[in-house]
VOVO-747388 format. One record per residue: x, y, z of N, C-alpha, C, CB in turn. Coordinates in steps of 0.05 Angstrom, whole numbers, plus 5000, padded with zeros to 4 digits. Last residue first. Glycine has a CB too. Example, Ala and Ser with C-alpha at 12.3 -4.5 7.8 and 13.67 -1.06 7.14 Angstrom:
BEGIN
525749555142527349795143525850015157528249885114
526448865156524649105156526449345156522649115181
This chain:
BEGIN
286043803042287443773013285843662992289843603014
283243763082282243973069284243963047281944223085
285843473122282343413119280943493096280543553140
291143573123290343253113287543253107290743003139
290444033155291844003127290243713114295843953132
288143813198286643893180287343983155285544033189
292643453228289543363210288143553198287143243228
296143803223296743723204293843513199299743603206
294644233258294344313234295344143213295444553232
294043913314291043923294291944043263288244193310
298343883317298043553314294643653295297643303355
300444243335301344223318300044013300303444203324
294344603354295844463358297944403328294344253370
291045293350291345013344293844893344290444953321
286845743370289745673374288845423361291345663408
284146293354284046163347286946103353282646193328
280446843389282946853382283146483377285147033408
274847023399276747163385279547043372277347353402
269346633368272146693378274246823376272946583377
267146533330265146743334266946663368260846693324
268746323280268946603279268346673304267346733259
269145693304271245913295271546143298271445943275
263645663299265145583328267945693319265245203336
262345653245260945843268262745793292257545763276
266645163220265845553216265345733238262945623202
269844753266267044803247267345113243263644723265
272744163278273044433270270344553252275744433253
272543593291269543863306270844143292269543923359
276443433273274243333254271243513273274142893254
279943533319279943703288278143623271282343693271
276943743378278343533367278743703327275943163373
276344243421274844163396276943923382274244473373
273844673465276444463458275144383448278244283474
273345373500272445163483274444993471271045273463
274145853544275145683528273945493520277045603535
269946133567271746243539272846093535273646453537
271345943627268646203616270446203598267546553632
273245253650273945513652272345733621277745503654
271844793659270345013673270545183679269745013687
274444573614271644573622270344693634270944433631
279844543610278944753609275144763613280144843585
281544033649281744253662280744423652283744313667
278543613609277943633641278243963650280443423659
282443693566279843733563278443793584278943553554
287243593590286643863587283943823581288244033567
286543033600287243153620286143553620290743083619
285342793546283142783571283943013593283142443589
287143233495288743013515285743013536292543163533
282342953435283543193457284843033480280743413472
284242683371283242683400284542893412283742443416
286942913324284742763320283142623354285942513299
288643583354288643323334285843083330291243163346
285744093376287543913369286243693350288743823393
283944783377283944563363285744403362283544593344
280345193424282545133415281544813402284845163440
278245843420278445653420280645523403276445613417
277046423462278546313444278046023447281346393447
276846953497275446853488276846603462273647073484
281647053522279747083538277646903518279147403546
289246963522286646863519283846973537287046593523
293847173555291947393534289847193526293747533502
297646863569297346913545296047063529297046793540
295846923623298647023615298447003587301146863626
291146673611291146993632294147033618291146963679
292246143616290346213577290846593595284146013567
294545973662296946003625295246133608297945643603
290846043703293246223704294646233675295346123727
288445573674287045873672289246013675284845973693
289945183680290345273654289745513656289145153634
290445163734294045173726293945263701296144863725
286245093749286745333759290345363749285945323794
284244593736283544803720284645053729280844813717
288144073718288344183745286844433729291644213762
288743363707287543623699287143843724284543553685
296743313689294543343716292243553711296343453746
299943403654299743143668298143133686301943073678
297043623591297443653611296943353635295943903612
296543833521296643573537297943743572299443283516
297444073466295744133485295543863512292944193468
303344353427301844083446300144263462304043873470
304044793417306144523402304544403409309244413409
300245203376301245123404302844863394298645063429
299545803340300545503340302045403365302445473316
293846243336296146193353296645873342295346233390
290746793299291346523298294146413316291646473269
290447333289288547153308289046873316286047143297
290947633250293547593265291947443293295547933273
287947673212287147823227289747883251284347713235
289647293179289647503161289247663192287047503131
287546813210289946753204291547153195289446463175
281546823212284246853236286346893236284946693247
281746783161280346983169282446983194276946953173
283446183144285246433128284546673145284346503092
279045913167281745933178283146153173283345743170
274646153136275046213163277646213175273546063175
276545843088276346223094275946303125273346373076
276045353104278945523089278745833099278845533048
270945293110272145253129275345283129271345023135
268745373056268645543081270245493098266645543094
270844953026271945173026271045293055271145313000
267344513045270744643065272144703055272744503081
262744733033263844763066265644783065263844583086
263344572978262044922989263344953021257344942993
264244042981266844212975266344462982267844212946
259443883003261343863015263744053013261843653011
253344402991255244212974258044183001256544402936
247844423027249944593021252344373011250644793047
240944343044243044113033244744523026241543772993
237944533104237944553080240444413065237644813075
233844473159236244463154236044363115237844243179
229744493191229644793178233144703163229245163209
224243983194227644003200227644313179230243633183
218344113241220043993220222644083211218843993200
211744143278214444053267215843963245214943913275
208044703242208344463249210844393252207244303236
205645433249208045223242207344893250210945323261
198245373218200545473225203645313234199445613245
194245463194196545403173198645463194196745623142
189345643239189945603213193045713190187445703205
188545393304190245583281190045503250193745563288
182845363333185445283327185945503309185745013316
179845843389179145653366182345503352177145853340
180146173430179945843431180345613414177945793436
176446613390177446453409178246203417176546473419
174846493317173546423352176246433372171846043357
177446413274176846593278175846663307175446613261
178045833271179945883279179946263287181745753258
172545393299174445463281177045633287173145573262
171145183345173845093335175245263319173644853321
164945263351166945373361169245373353167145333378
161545093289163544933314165045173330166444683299
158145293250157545063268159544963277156244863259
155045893226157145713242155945503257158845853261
153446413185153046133194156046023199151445943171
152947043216154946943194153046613203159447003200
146147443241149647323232149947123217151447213256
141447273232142547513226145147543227141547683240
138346903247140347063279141247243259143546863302
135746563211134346673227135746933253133046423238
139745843208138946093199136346333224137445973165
142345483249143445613219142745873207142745453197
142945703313141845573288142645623260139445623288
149645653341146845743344145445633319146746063346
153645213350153145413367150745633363155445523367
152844503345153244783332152544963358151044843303
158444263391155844273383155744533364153844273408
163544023406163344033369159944173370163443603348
168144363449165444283445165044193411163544553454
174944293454173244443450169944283443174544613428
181044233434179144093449177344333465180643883469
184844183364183044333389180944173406181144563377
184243933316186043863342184943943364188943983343
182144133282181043933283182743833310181143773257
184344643281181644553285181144293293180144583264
190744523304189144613286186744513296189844553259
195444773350194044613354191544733316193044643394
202544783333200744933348198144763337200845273343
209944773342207044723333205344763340206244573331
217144643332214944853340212244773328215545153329
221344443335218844303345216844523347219244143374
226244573304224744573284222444423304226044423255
232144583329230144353337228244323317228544403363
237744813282235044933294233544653299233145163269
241944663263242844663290239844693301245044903298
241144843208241844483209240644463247246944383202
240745243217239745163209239444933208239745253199
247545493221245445463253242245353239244945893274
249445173181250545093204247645063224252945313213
247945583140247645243135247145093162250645093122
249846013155247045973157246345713163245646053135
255945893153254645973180251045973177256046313189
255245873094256245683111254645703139259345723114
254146423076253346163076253545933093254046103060
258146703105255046823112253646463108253447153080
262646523075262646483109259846563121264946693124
262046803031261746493030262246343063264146373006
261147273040259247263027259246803031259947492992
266447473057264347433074262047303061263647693085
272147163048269647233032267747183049269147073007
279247193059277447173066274247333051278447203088
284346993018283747243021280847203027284447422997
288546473045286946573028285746873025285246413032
291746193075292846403066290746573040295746293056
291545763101290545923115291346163106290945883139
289645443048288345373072287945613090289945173086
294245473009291445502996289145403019291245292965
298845593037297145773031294445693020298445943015
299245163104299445143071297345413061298044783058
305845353143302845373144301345353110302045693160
310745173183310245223148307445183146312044993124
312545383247310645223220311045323196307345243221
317845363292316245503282315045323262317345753273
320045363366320645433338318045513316322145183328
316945473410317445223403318345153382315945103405
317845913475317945823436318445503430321145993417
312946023517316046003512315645853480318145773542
308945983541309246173530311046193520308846303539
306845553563308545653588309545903565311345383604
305045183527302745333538304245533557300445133553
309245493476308245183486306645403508311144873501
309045493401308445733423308345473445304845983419
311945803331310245583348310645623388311845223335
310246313296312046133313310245973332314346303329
308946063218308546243239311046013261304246283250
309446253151310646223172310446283198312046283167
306246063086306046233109307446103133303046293116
């Protein structure tokens, strides 16, 4: 696959040889569903908890006699039927993140590319680097380009300068190529990467 290569001033930078078994695949929702679960599951705090009987702070006396009242027998407020009382079985902390095979990911992380790629979503920038982070010089370039929501991927480091400038600009996201991830992919419209990121991730995913 052949795309043209683009510099941030919109002007051409000739063009890529893109590898098909990466971004030329025929995208599978079914293995991008996976993935993306894996992800925001891994991503979940998992502190949720709530207080049990024996946790509760609350009186221990019995509350009426055992027998003779004609009601149920009880002896603690606590329980869990009472007011006040604790919970029975309920969440405790703990990790909601589940094992998914390496090679399972980055396939995924094929089909997502290929997904951008198939949609006509995918931009090749020559360079992301700028001599001055100035955020009002990237914004005016991601406006002339049509970026609104989009992220971008370089190489094995981001330049400090652009990293700086797109920070505080709404929609753009910067990701080094070992942060390339599924969910942070799809859930962008328009996917740019460096020259420098498509050969680390050629390199990541051979």
């Amino acid at each position: 696959m052949k795309l043209d290569v683009i510099k941030l001033d919109a002007g051409k930078a000739g063009s890529i040889d893109l590898a098909d078994d990466i971004f030329g695949l025929e995208p599978r929702a079914d293995i991008l569903h996976r993935v993306v679960r894996w992800q925001r599951a891994k991503a979940q705090a998992g502190t949720h908890s709530v207080l049990t009987k024996s946790e509760v702070s609350y009186s221990t006396k019995k509350i009426y006699r055992q027998k003779g009242t004609g009601g149920a027998r009880h002896g603690s407020k606590k329980a869990p039927i009472f007011r006040h009382g604790g919970v029975y079985k309920g969440p405790t902390p703990r990790s909601h993140a589940h094992d998914l095979p390496k090679k399972f990911r980055a396939l995924g992380l094929k089909h997502a590319l290929s997904s951008k790629a198939k949609a006509g979503n995918l931009v090749v920038l020559d360079s992301a680097e700028m001599a001055e982070a100035k955020t009002a010089q990237l914004a005016k370039a991601a406006k002339e380009l049509g970026w609104k929501r989009v992220l971008i991927i370089d190489g094995a480091a981001v330049n400090e300068n652009f990293a700086k400038a797109a920070r505080n600009i709404e929609g753009i996201d910067v990701l080094p190529s070992m942060g390339a991830n599924v969910y942070d992919i799809l859930r962008r419209d328009t996917l740019v990467i460096t020259k420098a990121g498509i050969e680390a991730l050629e390199a990541r995913l051979k």
